[in-house]
matplotlib code that plots the C-alpha trace (Angstrom):
import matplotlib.pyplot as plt

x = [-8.0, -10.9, -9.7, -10.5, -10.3, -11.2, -11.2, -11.2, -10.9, -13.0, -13.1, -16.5, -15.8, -18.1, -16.0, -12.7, -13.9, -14.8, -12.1, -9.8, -11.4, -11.1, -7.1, -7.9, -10.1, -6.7, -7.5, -9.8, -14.3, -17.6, -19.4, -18.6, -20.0, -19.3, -20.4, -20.4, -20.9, -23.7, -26.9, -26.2, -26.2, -23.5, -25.3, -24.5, -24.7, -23.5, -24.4, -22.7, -21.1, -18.3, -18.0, -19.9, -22.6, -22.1, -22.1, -25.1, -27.3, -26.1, -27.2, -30.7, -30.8, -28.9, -25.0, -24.1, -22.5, -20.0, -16.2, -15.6, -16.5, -14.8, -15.4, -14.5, -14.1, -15.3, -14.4, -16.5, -15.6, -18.7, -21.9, -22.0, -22.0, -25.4, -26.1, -26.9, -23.4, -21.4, -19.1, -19.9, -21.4, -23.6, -22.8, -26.0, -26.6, -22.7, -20.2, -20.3, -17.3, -15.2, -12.5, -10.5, -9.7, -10.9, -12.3, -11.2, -13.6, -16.5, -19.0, -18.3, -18.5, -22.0, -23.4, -22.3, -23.8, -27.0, -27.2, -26.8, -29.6, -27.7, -29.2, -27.8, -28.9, -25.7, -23.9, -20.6, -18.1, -17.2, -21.1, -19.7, -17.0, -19.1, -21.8, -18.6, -17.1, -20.3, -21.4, -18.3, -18.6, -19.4, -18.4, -14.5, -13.3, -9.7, -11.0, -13.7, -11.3, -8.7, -11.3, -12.5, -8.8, -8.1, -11.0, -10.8, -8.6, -7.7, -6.5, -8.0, -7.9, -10.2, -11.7, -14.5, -16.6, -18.2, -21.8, -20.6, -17.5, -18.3, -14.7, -12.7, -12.2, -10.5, -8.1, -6.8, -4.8, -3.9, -2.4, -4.0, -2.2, -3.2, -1.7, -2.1, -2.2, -1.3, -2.3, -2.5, -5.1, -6.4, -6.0, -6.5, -6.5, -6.1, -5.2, -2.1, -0.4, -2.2, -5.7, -3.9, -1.4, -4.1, -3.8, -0.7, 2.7, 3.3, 1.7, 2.5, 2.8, -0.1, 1.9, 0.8, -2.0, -1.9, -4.9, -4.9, -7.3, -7.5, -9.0, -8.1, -5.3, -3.4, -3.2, -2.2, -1.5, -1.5, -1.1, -3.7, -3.0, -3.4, 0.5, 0.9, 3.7, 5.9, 6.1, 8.0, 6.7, 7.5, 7.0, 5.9, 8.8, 6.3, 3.5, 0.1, 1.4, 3.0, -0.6, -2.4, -2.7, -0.7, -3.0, -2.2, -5.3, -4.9, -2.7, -2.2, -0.2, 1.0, 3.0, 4.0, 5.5, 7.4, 9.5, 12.4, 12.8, 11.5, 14.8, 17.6, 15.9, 15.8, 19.3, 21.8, 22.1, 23.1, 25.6, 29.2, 32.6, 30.4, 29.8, 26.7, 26.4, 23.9, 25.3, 22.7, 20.1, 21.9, 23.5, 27.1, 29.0, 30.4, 26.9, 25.1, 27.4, 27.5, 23.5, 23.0, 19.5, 17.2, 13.4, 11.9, 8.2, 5.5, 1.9, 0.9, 3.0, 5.7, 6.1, 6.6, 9.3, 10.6, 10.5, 13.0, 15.2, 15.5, 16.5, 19.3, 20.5, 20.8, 22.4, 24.9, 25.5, 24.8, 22.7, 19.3, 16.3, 12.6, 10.1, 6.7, 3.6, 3.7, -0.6, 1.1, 4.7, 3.1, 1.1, 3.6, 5.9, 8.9, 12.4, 13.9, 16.1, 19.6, 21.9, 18.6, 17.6, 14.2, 13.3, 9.6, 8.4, 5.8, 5.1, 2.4, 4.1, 1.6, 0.6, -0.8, 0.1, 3.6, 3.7, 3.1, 5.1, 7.9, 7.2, 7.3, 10.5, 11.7, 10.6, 12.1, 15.7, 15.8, 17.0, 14.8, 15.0, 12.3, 11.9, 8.8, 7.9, 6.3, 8.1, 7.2, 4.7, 4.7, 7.0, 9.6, 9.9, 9.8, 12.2, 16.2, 17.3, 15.8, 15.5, 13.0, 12.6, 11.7, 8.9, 6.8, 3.2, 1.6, -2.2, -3.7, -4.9, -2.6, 1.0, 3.6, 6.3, 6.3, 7.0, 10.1, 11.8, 11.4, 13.0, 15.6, 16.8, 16.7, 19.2, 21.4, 21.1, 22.2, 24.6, 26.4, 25.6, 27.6, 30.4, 30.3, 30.7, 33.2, 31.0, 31.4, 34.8, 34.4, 34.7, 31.7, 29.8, 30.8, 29.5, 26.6, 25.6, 26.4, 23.9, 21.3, 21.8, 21.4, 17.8, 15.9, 16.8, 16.4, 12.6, 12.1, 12.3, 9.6, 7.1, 7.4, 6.4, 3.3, 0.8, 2.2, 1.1, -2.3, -2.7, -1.8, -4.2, -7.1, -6.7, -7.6, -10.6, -13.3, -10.7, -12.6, -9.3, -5.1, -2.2, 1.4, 4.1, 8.0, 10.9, 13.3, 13.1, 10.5, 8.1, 8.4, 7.4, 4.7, 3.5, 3.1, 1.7, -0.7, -1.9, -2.2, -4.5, -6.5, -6.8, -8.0, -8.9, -11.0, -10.0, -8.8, -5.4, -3.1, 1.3, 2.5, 6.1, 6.3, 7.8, 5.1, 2.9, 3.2, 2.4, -1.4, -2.6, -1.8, -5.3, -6.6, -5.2, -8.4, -8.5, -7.9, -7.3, -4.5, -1.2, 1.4, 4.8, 7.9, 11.2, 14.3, 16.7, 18.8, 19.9, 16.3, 15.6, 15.8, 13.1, 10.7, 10.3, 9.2, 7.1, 5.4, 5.5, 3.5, 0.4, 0.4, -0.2, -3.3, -4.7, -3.4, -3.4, 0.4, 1.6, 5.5, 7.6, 11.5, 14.7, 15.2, 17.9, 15.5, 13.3, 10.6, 9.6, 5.9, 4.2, 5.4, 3.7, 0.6, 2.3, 5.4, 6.9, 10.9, 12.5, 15.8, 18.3, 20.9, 22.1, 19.8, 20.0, 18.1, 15.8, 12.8, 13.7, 12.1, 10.0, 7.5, 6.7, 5.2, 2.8, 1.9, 0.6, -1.1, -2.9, -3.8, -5.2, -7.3, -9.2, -9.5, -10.8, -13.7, -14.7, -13.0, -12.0, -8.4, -7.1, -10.0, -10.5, -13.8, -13.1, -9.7, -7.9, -4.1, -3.3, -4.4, -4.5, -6.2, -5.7]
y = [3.3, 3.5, 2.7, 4.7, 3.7, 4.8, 3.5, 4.7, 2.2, -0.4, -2.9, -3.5, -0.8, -1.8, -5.5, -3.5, -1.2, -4.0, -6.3, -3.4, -2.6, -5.8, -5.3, -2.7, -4.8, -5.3, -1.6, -1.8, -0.7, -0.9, -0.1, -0.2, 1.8, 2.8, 5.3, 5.0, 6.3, 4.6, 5.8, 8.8, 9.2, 8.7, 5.9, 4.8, 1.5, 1.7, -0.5, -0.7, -3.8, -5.9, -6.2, -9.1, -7.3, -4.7, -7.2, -8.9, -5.7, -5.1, -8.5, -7.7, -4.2, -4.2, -3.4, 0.0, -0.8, 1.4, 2.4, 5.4, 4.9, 5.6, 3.5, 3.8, 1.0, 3.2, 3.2, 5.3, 8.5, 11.1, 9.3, 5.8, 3.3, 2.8, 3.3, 6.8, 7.4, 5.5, 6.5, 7.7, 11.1, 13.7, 17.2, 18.5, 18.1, 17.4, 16.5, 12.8, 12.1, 9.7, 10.9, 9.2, 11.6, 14.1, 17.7, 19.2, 22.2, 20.9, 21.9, 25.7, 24.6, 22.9, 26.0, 28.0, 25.7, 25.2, 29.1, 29.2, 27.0, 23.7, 20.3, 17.2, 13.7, 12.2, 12.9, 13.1, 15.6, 13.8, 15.1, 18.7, 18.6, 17.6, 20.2, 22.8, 21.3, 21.7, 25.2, 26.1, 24.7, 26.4, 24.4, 24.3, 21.0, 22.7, 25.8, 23.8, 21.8, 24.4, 27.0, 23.9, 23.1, 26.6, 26.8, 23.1, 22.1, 18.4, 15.8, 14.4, 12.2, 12.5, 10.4, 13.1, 12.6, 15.5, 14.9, 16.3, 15.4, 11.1, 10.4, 11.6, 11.1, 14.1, 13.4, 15.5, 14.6, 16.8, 14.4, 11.3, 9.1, 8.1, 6.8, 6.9, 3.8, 3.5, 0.7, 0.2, 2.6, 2.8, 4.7, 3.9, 5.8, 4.1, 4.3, 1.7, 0.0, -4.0, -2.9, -2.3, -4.8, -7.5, -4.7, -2.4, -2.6, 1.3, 4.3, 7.5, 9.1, 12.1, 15.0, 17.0, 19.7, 17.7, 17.5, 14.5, 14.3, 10.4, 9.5, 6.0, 7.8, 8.5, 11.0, 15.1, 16.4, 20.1, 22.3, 25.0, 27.1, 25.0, 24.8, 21.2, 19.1, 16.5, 13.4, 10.2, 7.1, 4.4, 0.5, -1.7, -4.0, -6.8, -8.2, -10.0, -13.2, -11.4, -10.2, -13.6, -16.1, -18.9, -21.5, -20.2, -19.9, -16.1, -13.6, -12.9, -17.1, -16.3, -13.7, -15.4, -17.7, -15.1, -13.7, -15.2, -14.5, -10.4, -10.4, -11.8, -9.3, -6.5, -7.1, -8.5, -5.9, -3.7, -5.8, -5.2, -7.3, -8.4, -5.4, -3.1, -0.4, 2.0, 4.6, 4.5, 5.2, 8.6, 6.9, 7.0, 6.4, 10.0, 11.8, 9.3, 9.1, 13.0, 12.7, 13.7, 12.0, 9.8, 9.8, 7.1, 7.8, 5.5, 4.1, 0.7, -2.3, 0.1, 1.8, -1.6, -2.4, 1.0, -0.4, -3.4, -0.4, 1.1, -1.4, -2.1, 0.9, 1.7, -1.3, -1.4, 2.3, 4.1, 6.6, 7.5, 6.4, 8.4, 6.0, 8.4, 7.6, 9.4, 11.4, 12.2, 13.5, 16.1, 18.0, 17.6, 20.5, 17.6, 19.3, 18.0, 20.7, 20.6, 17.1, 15.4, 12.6, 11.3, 7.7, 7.9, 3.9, 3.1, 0.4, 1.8, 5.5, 7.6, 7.0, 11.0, 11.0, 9.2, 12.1, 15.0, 14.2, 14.2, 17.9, 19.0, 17.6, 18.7, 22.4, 22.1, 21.4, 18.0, 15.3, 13.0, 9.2, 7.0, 3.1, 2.8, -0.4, 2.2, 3.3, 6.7, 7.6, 10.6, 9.9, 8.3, 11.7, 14.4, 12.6, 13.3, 9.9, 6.7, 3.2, 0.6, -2.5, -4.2, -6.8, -6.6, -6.3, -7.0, -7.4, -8.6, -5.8, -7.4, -6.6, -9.6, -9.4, -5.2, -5.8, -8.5, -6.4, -2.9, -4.6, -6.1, -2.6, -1.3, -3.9, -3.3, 0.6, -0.3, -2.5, 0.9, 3.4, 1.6, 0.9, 4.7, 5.8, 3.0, 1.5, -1.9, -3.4, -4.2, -8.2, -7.6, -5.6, -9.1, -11.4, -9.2, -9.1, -12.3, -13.8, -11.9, -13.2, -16.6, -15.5, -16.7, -20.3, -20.2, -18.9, -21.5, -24.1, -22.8, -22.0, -26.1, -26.7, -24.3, -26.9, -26.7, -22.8, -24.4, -26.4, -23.1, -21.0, -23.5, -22.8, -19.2, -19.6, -19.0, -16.4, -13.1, -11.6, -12.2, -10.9, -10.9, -10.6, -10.1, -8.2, -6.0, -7.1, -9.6, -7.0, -5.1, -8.5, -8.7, -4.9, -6.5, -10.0, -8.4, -6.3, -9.0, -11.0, -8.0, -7.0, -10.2, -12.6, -9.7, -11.5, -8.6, -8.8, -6.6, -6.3, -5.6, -5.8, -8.8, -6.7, -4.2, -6.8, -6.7, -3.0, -3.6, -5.6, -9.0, -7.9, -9.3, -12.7, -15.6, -18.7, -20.2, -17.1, -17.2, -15.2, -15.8, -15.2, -14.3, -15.4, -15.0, -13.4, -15.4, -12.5, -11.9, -15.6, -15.8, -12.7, -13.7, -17.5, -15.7, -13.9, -16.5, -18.2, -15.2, -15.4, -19.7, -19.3, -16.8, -19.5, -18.5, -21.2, -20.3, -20.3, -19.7, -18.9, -19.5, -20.5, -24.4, -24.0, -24.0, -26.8, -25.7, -27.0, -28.6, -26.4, -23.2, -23.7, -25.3, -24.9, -24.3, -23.1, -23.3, -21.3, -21.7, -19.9, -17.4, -14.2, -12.6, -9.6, -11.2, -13.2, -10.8, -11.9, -15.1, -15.1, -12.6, -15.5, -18.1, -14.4, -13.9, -18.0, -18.4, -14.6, -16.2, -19.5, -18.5, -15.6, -18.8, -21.1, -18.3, -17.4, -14.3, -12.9, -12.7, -10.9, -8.1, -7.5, -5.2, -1.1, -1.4, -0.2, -1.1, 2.2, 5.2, 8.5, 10.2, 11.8]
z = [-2.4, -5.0, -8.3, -12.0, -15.8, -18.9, -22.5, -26.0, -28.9, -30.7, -28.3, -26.3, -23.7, -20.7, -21.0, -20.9, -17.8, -15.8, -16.6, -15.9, -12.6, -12.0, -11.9, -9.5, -6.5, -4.9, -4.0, -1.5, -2.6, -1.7, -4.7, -8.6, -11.8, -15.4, -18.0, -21.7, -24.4, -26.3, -28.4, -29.0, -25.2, -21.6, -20.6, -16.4, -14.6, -10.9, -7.5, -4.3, -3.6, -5.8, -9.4, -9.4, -8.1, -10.7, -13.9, -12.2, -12.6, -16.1, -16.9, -15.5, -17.3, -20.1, -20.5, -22.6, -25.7, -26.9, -27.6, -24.8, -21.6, -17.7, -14.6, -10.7, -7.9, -4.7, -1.2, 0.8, 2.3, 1.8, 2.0, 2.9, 0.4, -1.8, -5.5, -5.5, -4.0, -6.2, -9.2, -11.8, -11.5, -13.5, -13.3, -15.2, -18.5, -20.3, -17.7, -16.1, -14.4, -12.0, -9.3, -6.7, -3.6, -1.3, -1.9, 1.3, 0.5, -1.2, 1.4, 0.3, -3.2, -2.8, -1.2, -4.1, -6.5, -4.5, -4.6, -8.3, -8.7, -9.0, -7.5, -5.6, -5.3, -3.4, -0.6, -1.9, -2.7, -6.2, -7.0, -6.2, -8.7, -11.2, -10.8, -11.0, -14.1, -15.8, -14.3, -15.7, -19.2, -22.0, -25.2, -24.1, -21.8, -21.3, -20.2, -18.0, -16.0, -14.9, -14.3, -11.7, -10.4, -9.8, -7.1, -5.8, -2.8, -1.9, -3.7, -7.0, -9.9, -12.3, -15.6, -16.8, -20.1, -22.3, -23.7, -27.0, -26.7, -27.5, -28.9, -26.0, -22.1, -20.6, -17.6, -15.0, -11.2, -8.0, -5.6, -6.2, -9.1, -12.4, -15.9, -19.4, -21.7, -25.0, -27.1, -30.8, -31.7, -28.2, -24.8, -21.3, -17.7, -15.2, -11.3, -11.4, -13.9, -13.7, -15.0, -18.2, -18.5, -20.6, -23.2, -22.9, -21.5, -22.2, -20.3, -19.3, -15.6, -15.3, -13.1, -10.8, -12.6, -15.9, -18.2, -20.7, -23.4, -24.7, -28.7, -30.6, -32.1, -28.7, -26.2, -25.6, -22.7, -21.2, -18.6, -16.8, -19.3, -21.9, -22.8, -24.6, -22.8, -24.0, -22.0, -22.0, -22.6, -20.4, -20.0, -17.1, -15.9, -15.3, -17.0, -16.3, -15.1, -12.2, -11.6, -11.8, -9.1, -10.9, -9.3, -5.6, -3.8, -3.0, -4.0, -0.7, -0.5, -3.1, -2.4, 0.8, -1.5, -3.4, -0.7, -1.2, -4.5, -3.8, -1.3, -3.8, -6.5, -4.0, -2.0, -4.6, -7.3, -4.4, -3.6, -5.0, -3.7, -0.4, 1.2, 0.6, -2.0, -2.7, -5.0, -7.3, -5.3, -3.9, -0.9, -0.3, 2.6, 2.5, 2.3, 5.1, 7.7, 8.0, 9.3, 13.0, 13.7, 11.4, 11.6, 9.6, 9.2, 7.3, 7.9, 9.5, 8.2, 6.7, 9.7, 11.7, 8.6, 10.0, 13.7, 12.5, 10.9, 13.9, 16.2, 13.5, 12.9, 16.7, 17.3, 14.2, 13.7, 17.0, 15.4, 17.2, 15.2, 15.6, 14.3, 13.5, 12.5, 9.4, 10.1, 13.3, 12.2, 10.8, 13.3, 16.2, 15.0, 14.7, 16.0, 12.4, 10.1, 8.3, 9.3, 9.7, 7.3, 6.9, 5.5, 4.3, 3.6, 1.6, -0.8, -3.5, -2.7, -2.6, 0.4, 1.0, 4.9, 4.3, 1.1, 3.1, 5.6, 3.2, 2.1, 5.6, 6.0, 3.0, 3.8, 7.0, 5.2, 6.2, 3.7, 2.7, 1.5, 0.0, 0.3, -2.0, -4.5, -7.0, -9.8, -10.6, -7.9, -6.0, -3.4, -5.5, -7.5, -5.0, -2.4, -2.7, -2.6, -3.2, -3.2, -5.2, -3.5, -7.0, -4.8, -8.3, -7.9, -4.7, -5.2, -1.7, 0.3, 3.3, 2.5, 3.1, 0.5, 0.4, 4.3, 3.9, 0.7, 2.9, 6.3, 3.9, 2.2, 6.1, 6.6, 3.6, 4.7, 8.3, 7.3, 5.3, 7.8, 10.5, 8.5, 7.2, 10.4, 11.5, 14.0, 12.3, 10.4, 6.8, 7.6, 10.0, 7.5, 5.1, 7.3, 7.8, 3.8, 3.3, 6.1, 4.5, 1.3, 2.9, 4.2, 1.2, 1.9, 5.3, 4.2, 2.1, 4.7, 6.9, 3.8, 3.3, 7.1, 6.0, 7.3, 10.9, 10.6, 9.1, 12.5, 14.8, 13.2, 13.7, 17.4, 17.0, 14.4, 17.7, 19.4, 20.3, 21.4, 22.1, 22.2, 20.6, 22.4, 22.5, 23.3, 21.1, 17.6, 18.2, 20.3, 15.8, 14.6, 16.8, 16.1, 12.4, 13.3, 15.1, 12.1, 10.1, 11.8, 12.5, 8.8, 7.5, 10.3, 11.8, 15.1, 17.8, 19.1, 20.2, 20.1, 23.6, 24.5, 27.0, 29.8, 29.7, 30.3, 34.4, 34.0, 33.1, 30.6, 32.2, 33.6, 30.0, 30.3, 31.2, 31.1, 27.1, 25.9, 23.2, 23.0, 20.8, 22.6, 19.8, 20.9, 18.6, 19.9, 22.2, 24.4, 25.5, 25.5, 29.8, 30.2, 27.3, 29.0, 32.2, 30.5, 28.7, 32.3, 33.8, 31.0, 31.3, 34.5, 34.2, 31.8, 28.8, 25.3, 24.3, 21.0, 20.6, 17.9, 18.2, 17.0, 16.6, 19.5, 22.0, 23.5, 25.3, 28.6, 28.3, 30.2, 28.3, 25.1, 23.5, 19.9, 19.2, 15.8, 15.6, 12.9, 11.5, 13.1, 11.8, 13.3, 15.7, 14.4, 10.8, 12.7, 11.9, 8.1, 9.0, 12.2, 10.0, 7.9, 10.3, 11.7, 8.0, 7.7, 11.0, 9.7, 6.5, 7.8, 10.3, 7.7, 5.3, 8.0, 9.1, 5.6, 4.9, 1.2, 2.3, -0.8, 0.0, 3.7, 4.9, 5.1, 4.3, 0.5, -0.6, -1.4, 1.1, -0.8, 1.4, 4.9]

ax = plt.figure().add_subplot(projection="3d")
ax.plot(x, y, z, "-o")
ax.set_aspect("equal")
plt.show()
C-alpha cells in the first residue's frame, strides 16, 4: 500500500514524480502529493483523490519546477483522506518528508513534541516523524535520521528532503520496502521496481536500518552509525512493456490472459527427466520428507492458493496441512517447533502479517519456506528456503496470475513431497507433472469462450448478494471466486462449502437470488447436484461451473460453464479462470475501475 519516489537529475522532476507514481496506482491510494525543490525553496502540491486529481490542481496553481523532488501515493490509515492529510509533510522549518508505514508509537511521540512546543496540522503519524526529524536536526541529516529511528517503533519507509540540503534526497526503511535507482547521472527511490523501469533497469535493495543519500552522481549508503556499506547492484528481469496494458483493456484482462504462459515459466525450469525438482530453491526430497506437520500461512487470495495446497498435499502425501490466516497465526500461541515446516505465500512479499508470521516461526525453530513473486523482498530473504513463481509483474490491485503460478508451485511441491515419502510411485508422480504441464492449453481454450463468462456476469450486475458454492477443492475455488467479485464488483457474496449449506445459511436463499455452484471433481459430482437441487428449489438463479463430462438436467442450472477436463486433482488450474472473468465483467458492466478497486492496496505492509 501507498507508494513513495524520489528524483535527482536534470529532468523536469514534478513530470518524473508523477509519471513514476503513476507506476505505483496498482498499489492501492486515496490522495497524491509531491515536494520539490524549486526557487530557492521545497515547494508542495498535494490533494486527496487520484493522480489526475493531483495534476489537475497543479495545472490551476502552478507546477514546481525543479531537479530534486519526492512524492507519495497514500492510502489512509491516520486521519481520513483530505489534503491536509496527504503526503508530503513539513516537520518545521528544514525537514519535508514522505513515508509509507505505521508508527506504532507516534501518539507518545506527538505528546513529546507538543510539549516541546512543536505544532500539528494533520492527523497523521507521518506528521510526527517529521516534527522528530527536524527537532532533532541540527545541520547533520545522518545524525538526524538515526537519532529518529532509534526512538521510532513500527514500520517505515521513508523519502525525506533537507531545506539546505537542495541537491540530495536522503532515504531510510524499517519494515516497509524501498529501492534505489540508478540512472545515467540520475537517482531514484522508489517503493517497487515499475515506477522506474521508463528510466532505469538497475536499482539497489534498501535493508533493513539503511540510510541512502541520492545526488546526480549516484548514491551512498550507511548504517546508524554512519558506517558506509557496499551494496550490489542489481537489474530488473522485466521491463516496461511487461508493465503496460498492450491494448488489453485492464491490466487486470490482461493478466488473465497471461496465465498460461506464467505457469510453463513458473513450472518447467523445475522440471528435470519428468518428475519434479526443486533443489535450487532448498527443497530436496531428503530434507522435506523428514517434516512432521506443515502450516502454510498467507493473507486473502494466497492463503486460498494455500487451501488448494492443502487438499493436495493431504491427498498425495498424507501429511496434515494447517492452513492459517497469517494476522491470526500469530496471536494464537501455534503448537509449531523443530520437524515443523512453514510455507509463508505471498506475491509482492512483504506482506508485514504473512512477514511476521515467518519470524515467529522461525524463533519457534520451525523451518520455513517462501512462495513469493518478489525478488528480493523481505520475505524472500529472511525465509530458509524458497521459491519464485517468476508471474512478472502483476499491476491490478485483484490478483489472478500471482494466484494460478502459487497453486501451481503447491502442486509441483505436493507432487515431490509424496513421492519423498513414497506415498506415490515415480510413474504416478510422471503422469502427475506431465498433466500439469498440459494445463496451459487446457486454459487457453476457456479464455477463447471469454464471451460466455461476459453473458454470466451480466446476470449478476443488479445482484445485492450470492453465494459460491462447492465441495473439496472446488469449496478453495470458491473461497477465491468469492473474493474476487467482492474486491472489484463490490457485489456481496460469500464461499460456503455446499454441505454446510443445510446447517444455516440455506436460510439466505430467495427467490432470483444468484449462487454459483462449482462442480469439478467427479467424486463429489452426486452430493454437489443435490445441493444445487436444495438452493433451485428455494428460488435460487444457478450458475454452474463443471467439467464438459457432465450434462446438466434443465432444471439444475440457469448458466452453465463446462471446463475442459483433466485430472481432478488439477481441475482448480482451470475452474479459477471462468471465477476470475465473470468477477471482471460484472465490475466492467457497473462502472468500476477494475485495475484500482475502493479501500483496497496490492501490497499490505501494514498490520
Amino acid at each position: 500500500m501507498c507508494g513513495i519516489v524520489g528524483y535527482v537529475g536534470a529532468r523536469n522532476c514534478a513530470d518524473v514524480l508523477v509519471s513514476a507514481l503513476s507506476k505505483l496506482e496498482y498499489r492501492g491510494y486515496d490522495s497524491a502529493g509531491i515536494a520539490v525543490f524549486a526557487d530557492g525553496e521545497i515547494q508542495i502540491a498535494k490533494s486527496k483523490g487520484r493522480l489526475a486529481d493531483l495534476s489537475a490542481k497543479m495545472e490551476k496553481e502552478g507546477k514546481p519546477e525543479g531537479h530534486v523532488g519526492i512524492g507519495h501515493t497514500r492510502w489512509a490509515t491516520h486521519g481520513e483522506p483530505t489534503d491536509v492529510n496527504s503526503h508530503p509533510h513539513r516537520g518545521g522549518a528544514y525537514v519535508t518528508l514522505v513515508h509509507n508505514g505505521i508508527i506504532e508509537n507516534y501518539k507518545r511521540l506527538k505528546e513529546f513534541l507538543i510539549s516541546e512546543g512543536r505544532t500539528f496540522v494533520s492527523d497523521t503519524d507521518t506528521e510526527v516523524v517529521a516534527q522528530l526529524v527536524d527537532y532533532h536536526y541540527h545541520g547533520d541529516p545522518l545524525a538526524a535520521i538515526a537519532d529518529t529511528m532509534r526512538e521510532v517503533t513500527g514500520s517505515f519507509a521513508l523519502g525525506i528532503l533537507f531545506a539546505d540540503f537542495p541537491n540530495k534526497i536522503f532515504a531510510v526503511r524499517r519494515g516497509s520496502p524501498l529501492i534505489v535507482g540508478k540512472g545515467e547521472n540520475e537517482s531514484f527511490i522508489a517503493s517497487d521496481v515499475p515506477a522506474i523501469l521508463k528510466y532505469t533497469k538497475q536499482y539497489y535493495l534498501l535493508e533493513h536500518d539503511e540510510i541512502a543519500v541520492l545526488t546526480d552522481k549516484g548514491t551512498e549508503f550507511y548504517d546508524t552509525r554512519f558506517v558506509p556499506i557496499q551494496k550490489e547492484l542489481l537489474t530488473a528481469d522485466w521491463d516496461m512493456d511487461a508493465a503496460e496494458k498492450q491494448g488489453y483493456e485492464h491490466f487486470m484482462l490482461k493478466e488473465i490472459h497471461e496465465q498460461p504462459e506464467s505457469i510453463l515459466r513458473t513450472v518447467t525450469p523445475r522440471i528435470e527427466d519428468g518428475l519434479p525438482s526443486l533443489a535450487e530453491c532448498g527443497i530436496t526430497p531428503e530434507k522435506i520428507k523428514e517434516f512432521r506437520n506443515i502450516y502454510i500461512v498467507a493473507c486473502g487470495t494466497a492463503m486460498h492458493a494455500g487451501m488448494v495446497g492443502k487438499y493436495v498435499i493431504e491427498k498425495l502425501a498424507r501429511v496434515p496441512v494447517i492452513v492459517d490466516i497469517a494476522s491470526e497465526f500469530r496471536y494464537r500461541e501455534p503448537l509449531i517447533g523443530e520437524g515443523d515446516l512453514i510455507i509463508i505465500i505471498s506475491q509482492s512479499g512483504e506482506t508485514a502479517d504473512s512477514l511476521e508470521a515467518m519470524r515467529l516461526a522461525k524463533k519457534l525453530g520451525a523451518k520455513t519456506l517462501a512462495i513469493v513473486n518478489a525478488k528480493g523482498s523481505s520475505i524472500a530473504r529472511e525465509a530458509d528456503m524458497l521459491i519464485y513463481t517468476h508471474a512478472g509483474p502483476e499491476i491490478a490491485v485483484a490478483s489472478t496470475k500471482a494466484y494460478m503460478v502459487q497453486i501451481a508451485v503447491m502442486y509441483l511441491f505436493g507432487f515431490e513431497l509424496a513421492l519423498a515419502k513414497g506415498k506415490i510411485t515415480e510413474e504416478e508422480c510422471r503422469r502427475l507433472t506431465a498433466l500439469l504441464l498440459e494445463t496451459p492449453g487446457y486454459i487457453e481454450k476457456i479464455l477463447a469462450r471469454k464471451d460466455e463468462l461476459h453473458t454470466i456476469a451480466e446476470s449478476l450486475v443488479k445482484a445485492e448478494s450470492l453465494l459460491y458454492i462447492g465441495r473439496g477443492l472446488d469449496y478453495a475455488l470458491s473461497m477465491e471466486g468469492s473474493l474476487k467479485l467482492k474486491e472489484i464488483s463490490y457485489i456481496h457474496s460469500e464461499a460456503y462449502a455446499a454441505g454446510e449449506l443445510k446447517h444455516g445459511t440455506i436460510s439466505l436463499i430467495y427467490d432470483g437470488m444468484p449462487v454459483i455452484a462449482v462442480d469439478t471433481q467427479k467424486a463429489l459430482h452426486e452430493k454437489t447436484v443435490s445441493n444445487i437441487k436444495e438452493v433451485k428449489a428455494r428460488g435460487a438463479m444457478t450458475i454452474l461451473v463443471c467439467g464438459d463430462s457432465y450434462a446438466p438436467e434443465k432444471d439444475i442450472a440457469d448458466y452453465c460453464f463446462r471446463l475442459p477436463e483433466i485430472d481432478d486433482l488439477l481441475m482448480p488450474m482451470m475452474g479459477v479462470v471462468p471465477l476470475q472473468l465473470i468477477a471482471y465483467y460484472a465490475s466492467v458492466m457497473r462502472g468500476n475501475d477494475v485495475d484500482k478497486p475502493r479501500n483496497l492496496a496490492k501490497s499490505v505492509t501494514v498490520e
